[in-house]
C-alpha positions as CSV (number, residue, x, y, z in Angstrom):
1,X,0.0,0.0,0.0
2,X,1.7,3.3,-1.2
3,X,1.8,6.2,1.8
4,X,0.8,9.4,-0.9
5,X,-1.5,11.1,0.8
6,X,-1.5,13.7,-1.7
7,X,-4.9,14.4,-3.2
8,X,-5.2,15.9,-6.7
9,X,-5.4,19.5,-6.7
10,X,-7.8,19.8,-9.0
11,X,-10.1,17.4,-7.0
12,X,-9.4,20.0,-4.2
13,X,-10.5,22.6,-6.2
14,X,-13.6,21.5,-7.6
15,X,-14.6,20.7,-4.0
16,X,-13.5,24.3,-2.5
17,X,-15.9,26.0,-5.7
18,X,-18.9,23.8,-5.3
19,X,-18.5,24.9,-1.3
20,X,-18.1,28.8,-2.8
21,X,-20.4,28.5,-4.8
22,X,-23.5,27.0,-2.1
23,X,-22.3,29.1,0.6
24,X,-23.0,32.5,-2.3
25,X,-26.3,31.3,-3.1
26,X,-27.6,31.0,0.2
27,X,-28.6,34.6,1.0
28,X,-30.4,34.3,-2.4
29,X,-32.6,30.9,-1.7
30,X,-33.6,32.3,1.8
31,X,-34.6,35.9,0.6
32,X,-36.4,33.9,-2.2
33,X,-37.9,31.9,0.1
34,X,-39.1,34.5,2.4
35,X,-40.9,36.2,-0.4
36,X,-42.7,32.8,-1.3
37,X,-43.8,33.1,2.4
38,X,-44.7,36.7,2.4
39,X,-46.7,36.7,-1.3
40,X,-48.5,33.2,0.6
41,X,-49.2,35.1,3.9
42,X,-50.9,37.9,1.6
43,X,-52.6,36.1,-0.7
44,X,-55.0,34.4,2.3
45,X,-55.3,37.5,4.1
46,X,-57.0,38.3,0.9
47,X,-59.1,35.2,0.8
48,X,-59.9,36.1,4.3
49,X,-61.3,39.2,3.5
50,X,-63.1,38.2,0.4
51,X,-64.6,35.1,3.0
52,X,-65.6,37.6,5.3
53,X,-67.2,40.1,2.8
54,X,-69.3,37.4,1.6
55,X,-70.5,36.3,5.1
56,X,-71.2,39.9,6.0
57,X,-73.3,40.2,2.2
58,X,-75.5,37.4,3.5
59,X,-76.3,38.7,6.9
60,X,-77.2,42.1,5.1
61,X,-79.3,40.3,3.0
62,X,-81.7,38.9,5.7
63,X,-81.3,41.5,7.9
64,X,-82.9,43.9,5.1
65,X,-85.7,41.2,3.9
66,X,-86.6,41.4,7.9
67,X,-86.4,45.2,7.7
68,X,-89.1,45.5,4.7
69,X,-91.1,42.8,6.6
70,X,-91.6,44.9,9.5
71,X,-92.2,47.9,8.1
72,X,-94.7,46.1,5.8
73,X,-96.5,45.1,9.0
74,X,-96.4,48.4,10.3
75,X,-98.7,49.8,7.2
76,X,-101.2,46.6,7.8
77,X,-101.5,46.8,11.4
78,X,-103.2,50.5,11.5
79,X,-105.6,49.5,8.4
């Protein structure tokens, strides 16, 4: 068994740029990946709001059909 330890140097340096290289995209990936986070958070406060408007739409609804009840009664009750 031969004792050279040596490793080729341009093993060595394919490993040191692939380290580079990871190590400078990181910022990138986690600034991307806060925006996926962000546009995610804003897109259901969103569909929150449209939720709610709708709920809100169909309360109005019955709470003006009761309105124009009672004020229909009104006009038949002193007749």
């Amino acid at each position: 068994m031969a004792d050279n330890t040596e490793v080729n140097p341009q093993i060595t340096d394919a490993v040191t740029q692939t380290n580079v290289k990871v190590v400078a995209e990181a910022p990138a990936q986690a600034i991307a990946s806060l925006y996926q986070v962000a546009s995610h958070s804003a897109g259901l406060s969103l569909q929150n709001a449209v939720y709610s408007q709708q709920a809100l739409n169909q309360i109005s609804t019955a709470v003006v059909s009761k309105a124009v009840s009672m004020i229909m009664a009104i006009g038949e009750k002193t007749s």
